[in-house]
C-alpha positions in Angstrom: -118.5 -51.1 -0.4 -120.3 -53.0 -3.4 -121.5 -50.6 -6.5 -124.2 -52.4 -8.4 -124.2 -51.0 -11.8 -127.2 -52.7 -14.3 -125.5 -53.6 -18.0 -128.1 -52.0 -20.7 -129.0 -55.8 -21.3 -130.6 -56.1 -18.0 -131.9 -53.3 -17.7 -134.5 -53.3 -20.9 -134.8 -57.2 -19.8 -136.2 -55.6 -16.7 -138.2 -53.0 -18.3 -139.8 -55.3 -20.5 -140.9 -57.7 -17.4 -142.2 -54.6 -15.9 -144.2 -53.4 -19.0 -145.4 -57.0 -19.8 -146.9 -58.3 -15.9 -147.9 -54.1 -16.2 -150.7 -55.2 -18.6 -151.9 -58.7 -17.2 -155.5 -59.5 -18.9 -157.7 -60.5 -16.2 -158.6 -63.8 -18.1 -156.6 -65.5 -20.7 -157.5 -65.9 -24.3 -158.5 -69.2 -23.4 -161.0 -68.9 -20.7 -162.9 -66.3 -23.0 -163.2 -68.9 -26.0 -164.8 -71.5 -23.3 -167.4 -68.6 -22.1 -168.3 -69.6 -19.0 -169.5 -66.3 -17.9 -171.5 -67.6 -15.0 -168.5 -69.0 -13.5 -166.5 -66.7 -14.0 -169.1 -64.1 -12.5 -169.0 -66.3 -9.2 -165.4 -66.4 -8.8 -165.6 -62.4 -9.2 -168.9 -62.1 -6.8 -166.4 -64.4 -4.3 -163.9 -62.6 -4.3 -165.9 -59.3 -3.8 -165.8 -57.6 -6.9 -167.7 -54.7 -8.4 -169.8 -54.6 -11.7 -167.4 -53.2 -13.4 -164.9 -55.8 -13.2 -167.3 -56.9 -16.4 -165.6 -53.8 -18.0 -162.4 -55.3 -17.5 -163.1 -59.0 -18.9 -164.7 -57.6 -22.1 -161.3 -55.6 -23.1 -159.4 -58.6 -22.0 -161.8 -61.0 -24.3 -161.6 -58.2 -27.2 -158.6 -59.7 -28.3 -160.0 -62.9 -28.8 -163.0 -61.4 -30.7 -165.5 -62.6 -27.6 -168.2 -60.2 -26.2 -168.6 -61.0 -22.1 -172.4 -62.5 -21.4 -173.8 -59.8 -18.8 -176.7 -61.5 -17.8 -175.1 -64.9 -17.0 -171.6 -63.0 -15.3 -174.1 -61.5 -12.6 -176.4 -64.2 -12.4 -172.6 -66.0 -11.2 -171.4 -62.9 -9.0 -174.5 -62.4 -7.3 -174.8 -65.5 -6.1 -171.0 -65.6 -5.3 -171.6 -62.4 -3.3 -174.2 -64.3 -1.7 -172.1 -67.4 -0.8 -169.2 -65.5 0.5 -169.5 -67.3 4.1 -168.8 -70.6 2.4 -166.5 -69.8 -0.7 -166.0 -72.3 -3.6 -163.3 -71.4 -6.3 -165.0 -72.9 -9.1 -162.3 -74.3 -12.1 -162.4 -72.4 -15.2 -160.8 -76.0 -16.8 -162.2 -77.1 -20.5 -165.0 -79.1 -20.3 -165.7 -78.4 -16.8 -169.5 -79.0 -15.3 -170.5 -76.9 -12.8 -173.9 -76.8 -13.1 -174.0 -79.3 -9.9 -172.0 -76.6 -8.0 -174.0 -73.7 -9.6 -177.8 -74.9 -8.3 -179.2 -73.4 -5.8 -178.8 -75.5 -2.4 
């Protein structure tokens, strides 16, 4: 019978890849700079989030020096709630134009 004995190398190797995916952002330092809060509210009303997901997105955008826009992340989630029988990921790319997708039909 096979003993499987972790060298100390591995194991803080492992311990560090469980620390760093332990404290995931929930957007990247680049998708706060761009701002599209509306967006980014519609992906969240898609996927069925809460209002305080918001909560989340600010302290992730806090280390980028970027306060979330309220207004236009529900505007984007409600209507994502709304559209949840037909869902469309919207692209958080640079220089992205959704305001096509984002009228009302």
């Amino acid at each position: 019978m096979r003993q499987f004995v972790l060298r100390p190398s591995l194991s803080l190797a492992l311990l560090g890849s469980i620390v760093l995916l332990s404290s995931c952002a929930t957007l990247s330092k680049q998708e706060c700079i761009v701002g599209d809060w509306q967006a980014i509210g519609y992906n969240d009303g898609v996927a069925g989030y809460q209002s305080d997901r918001l909560a989340s997105h600010a302290k992730a955008c806090a280390k980028a020096s970027v306060a979330p826009n309220y207004l236009a992340w529900e505007r984007g989630r409600s209507w994502g709630l709304s559209n949840t029988a037909r869902p469309v990921m919207l692209t958080m790319s640079v220089g992205a134009d959704v305001s096509s997708i984002m009228s009302a039909p």
